[in-house]
C-alpha positions as CSV (number, residue, x, y, z in Angstrom):
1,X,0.0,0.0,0.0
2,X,3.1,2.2,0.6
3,X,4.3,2.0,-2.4
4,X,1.1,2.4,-4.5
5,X,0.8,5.6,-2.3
6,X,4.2,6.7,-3.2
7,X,3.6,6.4,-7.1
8,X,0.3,7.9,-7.0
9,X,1.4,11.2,-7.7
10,X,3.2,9.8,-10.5
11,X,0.9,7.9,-12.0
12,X,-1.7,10.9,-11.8
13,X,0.4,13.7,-13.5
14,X,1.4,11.0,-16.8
15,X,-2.8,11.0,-16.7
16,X,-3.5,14.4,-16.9
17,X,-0.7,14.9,-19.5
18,X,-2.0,11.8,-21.8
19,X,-5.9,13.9,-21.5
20,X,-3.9,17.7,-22.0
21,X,-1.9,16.3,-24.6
22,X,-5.6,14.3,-26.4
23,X,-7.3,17.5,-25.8
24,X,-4.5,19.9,-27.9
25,X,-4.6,17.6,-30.6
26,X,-8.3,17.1,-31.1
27,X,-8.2,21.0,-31.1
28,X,-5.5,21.3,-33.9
29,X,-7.7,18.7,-35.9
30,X,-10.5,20.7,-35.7
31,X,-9.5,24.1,-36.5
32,X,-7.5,22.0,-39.5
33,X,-10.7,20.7,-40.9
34,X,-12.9,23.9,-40.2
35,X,-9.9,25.9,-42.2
36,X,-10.3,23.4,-45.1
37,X,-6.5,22.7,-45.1
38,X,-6.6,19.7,-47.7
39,X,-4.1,21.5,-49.4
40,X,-1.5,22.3,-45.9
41,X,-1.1,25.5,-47.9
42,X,1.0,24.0,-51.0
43,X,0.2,25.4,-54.7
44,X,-2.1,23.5,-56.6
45,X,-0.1,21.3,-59.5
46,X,-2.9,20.0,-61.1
47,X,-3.8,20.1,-64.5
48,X,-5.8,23.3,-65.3
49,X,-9.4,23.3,-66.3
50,X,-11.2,23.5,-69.6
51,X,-14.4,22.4,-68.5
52,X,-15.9,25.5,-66.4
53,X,-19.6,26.2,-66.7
54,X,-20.2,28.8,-63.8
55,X,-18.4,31.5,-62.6
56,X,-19.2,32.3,-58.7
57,X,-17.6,36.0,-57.5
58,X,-17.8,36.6,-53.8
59,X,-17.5,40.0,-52.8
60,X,-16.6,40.2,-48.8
61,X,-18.4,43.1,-46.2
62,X,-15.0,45.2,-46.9
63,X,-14.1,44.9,-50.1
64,X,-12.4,48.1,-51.5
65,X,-9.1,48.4,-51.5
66,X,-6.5,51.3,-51.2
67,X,-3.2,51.4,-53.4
68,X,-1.5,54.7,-52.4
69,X,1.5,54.8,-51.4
70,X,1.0,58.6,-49.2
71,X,-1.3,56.2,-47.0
72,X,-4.6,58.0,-48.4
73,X,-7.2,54.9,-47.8
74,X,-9.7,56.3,-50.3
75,X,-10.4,53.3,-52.2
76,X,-8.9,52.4,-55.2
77,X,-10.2,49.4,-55.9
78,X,-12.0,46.3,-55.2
79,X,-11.1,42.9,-54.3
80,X,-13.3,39.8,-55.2
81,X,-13.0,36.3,-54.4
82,X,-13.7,34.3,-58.0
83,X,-14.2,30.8,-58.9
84,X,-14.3,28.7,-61.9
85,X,-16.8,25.5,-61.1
86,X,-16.0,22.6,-63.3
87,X,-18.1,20.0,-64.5
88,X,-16.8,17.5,-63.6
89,X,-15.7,18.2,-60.3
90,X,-18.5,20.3,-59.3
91,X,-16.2,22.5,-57.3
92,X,-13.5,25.6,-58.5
93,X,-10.3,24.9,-60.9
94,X,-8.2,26.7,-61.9
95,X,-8.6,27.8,-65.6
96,X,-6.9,27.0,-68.4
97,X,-8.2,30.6,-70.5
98,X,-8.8,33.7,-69.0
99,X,-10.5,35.6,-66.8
100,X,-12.9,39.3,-68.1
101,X,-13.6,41.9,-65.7
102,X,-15.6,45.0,-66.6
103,X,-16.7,47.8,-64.7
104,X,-19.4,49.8,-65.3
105,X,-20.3,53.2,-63.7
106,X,-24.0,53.9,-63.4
107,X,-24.3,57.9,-64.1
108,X,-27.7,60.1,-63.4
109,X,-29.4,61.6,-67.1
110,X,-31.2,65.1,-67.1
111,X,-34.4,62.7,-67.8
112,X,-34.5,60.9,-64.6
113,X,-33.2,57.1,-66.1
114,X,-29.2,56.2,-65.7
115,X,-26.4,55.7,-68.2
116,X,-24.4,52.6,-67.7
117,X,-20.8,53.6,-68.7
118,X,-18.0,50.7,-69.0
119,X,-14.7,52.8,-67.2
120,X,-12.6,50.1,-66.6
121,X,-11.8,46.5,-68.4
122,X,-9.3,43.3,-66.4
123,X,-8.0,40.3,-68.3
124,X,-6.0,37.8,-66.2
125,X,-4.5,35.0,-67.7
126,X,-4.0,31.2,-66.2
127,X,-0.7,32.1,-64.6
128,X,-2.3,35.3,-62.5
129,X,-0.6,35.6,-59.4
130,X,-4.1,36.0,-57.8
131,X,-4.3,32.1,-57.5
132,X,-5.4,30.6,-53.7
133,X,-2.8,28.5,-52.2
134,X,-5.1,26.2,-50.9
135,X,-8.5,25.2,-51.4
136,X,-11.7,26.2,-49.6
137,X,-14.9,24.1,-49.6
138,X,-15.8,25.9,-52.9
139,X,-12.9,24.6,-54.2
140,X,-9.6,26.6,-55.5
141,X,-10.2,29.9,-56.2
142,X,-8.3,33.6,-57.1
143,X,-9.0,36.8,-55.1
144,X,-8.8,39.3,-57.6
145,X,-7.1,42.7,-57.0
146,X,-9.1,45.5,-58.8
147,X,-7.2,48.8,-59.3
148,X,-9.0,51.1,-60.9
149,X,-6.6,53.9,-60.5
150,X,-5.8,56.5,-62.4
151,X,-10.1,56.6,-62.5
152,X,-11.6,58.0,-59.1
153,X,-14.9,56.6,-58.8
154,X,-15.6,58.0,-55.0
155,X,-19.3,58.3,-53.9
156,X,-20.5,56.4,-57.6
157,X,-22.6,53.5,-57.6
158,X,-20.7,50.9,-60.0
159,X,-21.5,47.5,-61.2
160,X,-18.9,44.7,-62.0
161,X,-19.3,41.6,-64.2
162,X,-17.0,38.6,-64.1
163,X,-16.9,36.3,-67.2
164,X,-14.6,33.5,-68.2
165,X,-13.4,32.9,-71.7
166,X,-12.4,29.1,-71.7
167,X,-9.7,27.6,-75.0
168,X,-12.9,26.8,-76.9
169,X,-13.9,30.3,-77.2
170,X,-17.4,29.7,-74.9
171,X,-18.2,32.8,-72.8
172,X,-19.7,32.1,-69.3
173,X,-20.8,35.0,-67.3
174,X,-21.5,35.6,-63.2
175,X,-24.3,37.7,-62.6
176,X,-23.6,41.5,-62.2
177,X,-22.9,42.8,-59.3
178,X,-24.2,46.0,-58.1
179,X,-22.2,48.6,-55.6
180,X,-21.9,52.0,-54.3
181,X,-18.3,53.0,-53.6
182,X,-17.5,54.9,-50.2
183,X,-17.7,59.0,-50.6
184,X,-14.4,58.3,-48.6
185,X,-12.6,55.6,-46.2
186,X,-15.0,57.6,-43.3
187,X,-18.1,56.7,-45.2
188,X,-19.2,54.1,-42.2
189,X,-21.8,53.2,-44.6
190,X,-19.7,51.2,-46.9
191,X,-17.3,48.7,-44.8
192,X,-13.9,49.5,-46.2
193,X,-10.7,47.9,-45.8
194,X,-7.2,49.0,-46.7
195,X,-4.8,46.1,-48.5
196,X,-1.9,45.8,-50.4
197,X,-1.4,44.7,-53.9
198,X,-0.3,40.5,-53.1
């Protein structure tokens, strides 16, 4: 009995370290799998796609971007998250033709109606630099970088259209997207977020 008494202490702490040491693992699991981390962060080297027949842009709650340099955060720009579904996979590839952006700025006639004007045209080819590093649940995706500069577009309402020109010439288009751009990075009624060019 003396001797069970005198390794109890022992015997105890190797416990609780086998349950803190269960517990910190299960939590690293978890926040892997909620993260999506199939890819542990390394570039895609798949094959690219030809195959994509939907293109999904998801603009975030702060989406415009500043690219000065004097630290002015005015925005200059947008960012979007894009993908490219594929049908086969059902999920975001990375395309093997390229990606149209066109912005349009929506201005006020004498008559009442409004005058959509394009301002400002992307193209991004299959070796952007905008490529994710790892897939999400949608799949791998680009955030796209949209400066819009030397163009100041402050207080305008704008709308954005994503398409995707695949090697077979087909067109497929997002729906348009519809925003007012903050008056200035104080306009509280526009979440605004300042980010450098990746």
């Amino acid at each position: 009995m003396d001797r069970l008494a005198e390794h109890a202490p022992l015997v105890w702490g190797w416990t609780d370290m086998k349950r803190s040491l269960s517990i910190i693992l299960l939590a690293l699991c978890l926040s892997g799998c909620l993260e999506g981390a199939a890819g542990w962060g390394v570039p895609k080297t798949e094959s690219l796609s030809d195959t994509v027949v939907r293109v999904l842009p998801i603009y975030g709650s702060k989406p415009w971007l500043s690219f000065d340099e004097a630290g002015d955060l005015d925005p200059e720009g947008i960012k979007v998250d894009v993908y490219l579904i594929d049908s086969r996979t059902g999920h975001g590839e990375f395309g093997r033709g390229d990606i149209l952006v066109d912005m349009y700025t929506l201005e006020p006639r004498p008559d009442g109606n409004t005058e959509r004007m394009l301002v400002k045209q992307w193209r991004f080819g299959p070796d952007t630099p905008f490529r994710s590093r790892r897939p999400t649940r949608l799949g791998w995706g680009y955030q796209l970088h949209l400066d819009w500069r030397p163009g100041d577009y402050l207080g305008k309402s704008i709308e954005v259209t994503i398409a995707y020109q695949r090697t077979d010439g087909r067109i497929v288009r997002s729906k348009t997207k519809r925003l007012r751009v903050p008056r200035s990075s104080h306009d509280r009624s526009a979440p605004f977020a300042a980010s450098p060019r990746p």
